[in-house]
Phi, psi and omega in degrees: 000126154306072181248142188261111166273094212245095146305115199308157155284105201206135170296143193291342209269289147349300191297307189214046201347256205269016175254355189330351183259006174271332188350163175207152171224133204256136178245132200308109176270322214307274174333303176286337192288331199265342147306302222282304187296324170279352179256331178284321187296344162113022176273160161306151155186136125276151202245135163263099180265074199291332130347278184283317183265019162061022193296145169239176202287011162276319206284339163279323167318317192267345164285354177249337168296328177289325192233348151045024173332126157291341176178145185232133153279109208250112167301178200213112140264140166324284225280333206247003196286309178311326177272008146262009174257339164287306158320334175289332186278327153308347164232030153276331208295321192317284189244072189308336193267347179255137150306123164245149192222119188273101193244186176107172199288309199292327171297309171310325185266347194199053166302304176327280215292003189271264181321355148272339190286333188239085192301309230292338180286162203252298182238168170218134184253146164217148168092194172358136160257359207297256195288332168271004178256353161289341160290328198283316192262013161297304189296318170280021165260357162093039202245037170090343181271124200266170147290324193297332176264355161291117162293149156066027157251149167234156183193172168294149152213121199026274164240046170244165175274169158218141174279120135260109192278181193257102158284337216246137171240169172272111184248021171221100173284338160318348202280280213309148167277148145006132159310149176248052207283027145245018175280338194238156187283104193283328177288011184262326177309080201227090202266197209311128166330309187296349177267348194226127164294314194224164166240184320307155218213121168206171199273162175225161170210124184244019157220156166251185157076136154254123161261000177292160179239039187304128232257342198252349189263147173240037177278193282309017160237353136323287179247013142103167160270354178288148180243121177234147185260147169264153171285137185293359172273341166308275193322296169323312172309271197319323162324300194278342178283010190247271192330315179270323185270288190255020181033075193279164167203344220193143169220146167241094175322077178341266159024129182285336172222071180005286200274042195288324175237114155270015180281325191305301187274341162303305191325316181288270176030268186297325144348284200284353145304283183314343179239029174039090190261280122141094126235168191262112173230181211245183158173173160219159203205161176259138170312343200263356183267328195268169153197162180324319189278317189280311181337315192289320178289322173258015174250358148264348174272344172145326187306126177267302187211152184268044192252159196271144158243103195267345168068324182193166163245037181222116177299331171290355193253306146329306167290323186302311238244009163060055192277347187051347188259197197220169187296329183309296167326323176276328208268329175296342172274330176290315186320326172297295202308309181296355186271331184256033164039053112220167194293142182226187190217116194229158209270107186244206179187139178253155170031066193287184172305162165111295249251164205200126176315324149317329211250330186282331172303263173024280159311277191349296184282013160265253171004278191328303165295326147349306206001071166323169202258331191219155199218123199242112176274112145240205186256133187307153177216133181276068178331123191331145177066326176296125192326313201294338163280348078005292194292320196307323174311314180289312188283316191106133164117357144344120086012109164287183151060019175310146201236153187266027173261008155296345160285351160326159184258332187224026159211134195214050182281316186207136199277131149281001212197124175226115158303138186288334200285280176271341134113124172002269152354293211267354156291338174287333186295335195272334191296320189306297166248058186267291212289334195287295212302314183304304174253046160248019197256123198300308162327303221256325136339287193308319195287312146253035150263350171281332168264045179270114168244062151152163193288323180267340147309332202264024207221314161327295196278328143305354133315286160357283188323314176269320153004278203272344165292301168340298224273000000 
């Protein structure tokens, strides 16, 4: 069998709506991990990045008509799942005979309605893709494998859907092979500014699972809440084979929450001392996690920057959002991190439920005081599943007739969610003058030309800049 791993076709306009000149390409760790696992198991398999290598809808065309795939596999996000429902159909049209198969967090959170929304899809794999998606072409290669024992499928049976939901998680990521990060042009991967010091630069993820109960997130219905470790003998490898093989300099730690066991992470720490790894990374990480000591250890292990989701300057906005940290908390884990000199970026949401146009300022002027090297404003966005679509019901401001490219994150063209308390308009008005008061602040200017250390720095933050002029 042929399969094909497809990043849908979606527009750049679409992707980072008034930031498109900033763009970044993030490399699909999902995709490659479940590729990477499938070509070690001996299936064919190729990765499409439709996305980085910009294809328009003749030229996918003819590469998939060219290459005659047995099944194609499609990621899935919210703001974009309409555009993997156009790609899918278009390659039933292609290749009426292949299977499409849908994975990813919005099929995993909304299987039934992904497949009535999508006739062209055949399956939806959810949660993990690894192993069940090697069960699913077992069964269409005809090898003894029933569908009713795959966990975490969903599929047709005549007109009824059938649920298996994903019981299960992979609970030794050691299993998986080394990422093949030669299956994709690697060198087109050049991600977002905010993401990188030096290049090339590329993301790693060294745990799954969430224990967090964040009110606005769905990573734990993806990977579950048990939190599982790659072994520190793993991660080392893979550090040096992205340093020796593709010449890394820079690495980004994914994982949402760094520093979740920090006994886990000295150990690497000090590994990648010890084994004079010198790269420049990144991580994002809760505030309720650092303190002067792991802080001293990852400015010495290589870390450059930090972000934070300190999210509101209203303590009452924290608890709603079931954030466990306190305002204290946020503005003292930034005060740490600059003391142990690197840098962070840290994260708000303006006019959650609740929130009062005073309350939203609040933020604003925290972020100011704060002043982080870099600071990312949005607008509540209720996700499919999440608590936080639930308290919007509850607060009022729910949006009818929501299209799911309202869902977006950098484009707040049309809301899916208008606090009642403040009104459409004047939310758009504070995202405005969140970003003017914040990078108009002389300070917080001042603060990054002094850490311009080099010509690709300087090139990084004038990216930003015309960004933000754009914005």
């Amino acid at each position: 069998m042929k399969i094909l791993l497809l990043q849908p076709l979606v527009p750049p306009k679409v992707l980072w709506g008034k930031f498109e000149k900033a763009e970044g390409f993030v490399i699909p760790i999902g995709l490659l991990s479940v590729a990477s696992f499938l070509k070690y198991k001996g299936y064919e398999v190729c990765i499409m990045d439709s996305q980085v290598e910009r294809l328009t809808e003749d030229a996918l065309t003819i590469y998939i008509r060219d290459n005659d795939f047995d099944v194609v596999g499609l990621s899935t996000f919210t703001n974009t799942i309409t555009y993997s429902y156009f790609t899918a159909k278009l390659c039933k049209q292609i290749l009426p005979k292949c299977k499409i198969v849908l994975g990813g967090v919005h099929a995993t959170i909304l299987p039934q309605r992904t497949l009535e929304e999508c006739p062209e899809a055949d399956y939806i794999v959810m949660g993990e893709g690894e192993y069940r998606m090697e069960g699913l072409l077992q069964y269409l290669c005809g090898q003894n494998k029933e569908l009713k024992d795959i966990d975490g499928l969903a599929y047709r049976q005549g007109q009824e859907i059938i649920l298996q939901p994903p019981n299960q998680v992979i609970e030794n990521l050691d299993e998986l092979p080394l990422p093949d990060y030669g299956m994709l042009k690697i060198e087109k991967y050049i991600p977002h500014p905010s993401q990188y010091k030096m290049l090339p630069n590329y993301p790693i993820i060294i745990q799954r699972g969430c224990p967090y109960f964040c009110a606005f997130c769905s990573a734990h219905v993806v990977q579950g809440r048990k939190v599982r470790f790659k072994s520190v003998d793993r991660i080392i490898a893979e550090l040096r084979m992205l340093k020796e093989r593709y010449g890394a300099r820079g690495i980004y730690f994914q994982d949402s929450t760094f520093l979740i066991k920090k006994d886990y992470i000295k150990e690497l720490l000090n590994r990648m001392i010890e084994e004079k790894m010198n790269l420049a990374w990144a991580c994002n990480t809760r505030v309720n996690t650092v303190d002067e000591e792991i802080l001293s250890l990852m400015k010495k292990a290589g870390c450059w920057m930090i972000d934070y989701g300190i999210e509101s300057g209203n303590q009452k906005s924290l608890d709603l959002m079931k954030k466990g940290v306190t305002v204290g908390q946020n503005a003292r884990a930034v005060q740490l991190t600059r003391a142990a000199h690197i840098a962070t970026i840290c994260s708000y949401i303006l006019c959650l439920p609740g929130e009062s146009y005073e309350d939203a300022l609040n933020t604003i002027n925290l972020a100011i005081k704060l002043k982080s090297q870099m600071a990312l404003f949005f607008l509540p966005i209720p996700y499919p599943g999440t608590e936080l679509e639930f308290i919007c019901q509850k607060y009022g401001g729910l949006q009818n007739n929501i299209k799911w490219e309202d869902y977006g994150s950098l484009n707040f063209s049309h809301l899916a969610y208008v606090n009642p308390l403040i009104g459409k308009e004047r939310m758009k008005e504070l995202l405005d003058l969140a970003n003017r008061k914040y990078y108009a602040n002389p300070m917080i200017i001042i603060r990054n030309i002094l850490s311009i250390r080099s010509l690709s720095n300087l090139k990084k933050y004038l990216s930003v800049f015309r960004a933000l002029v754009r914005f």
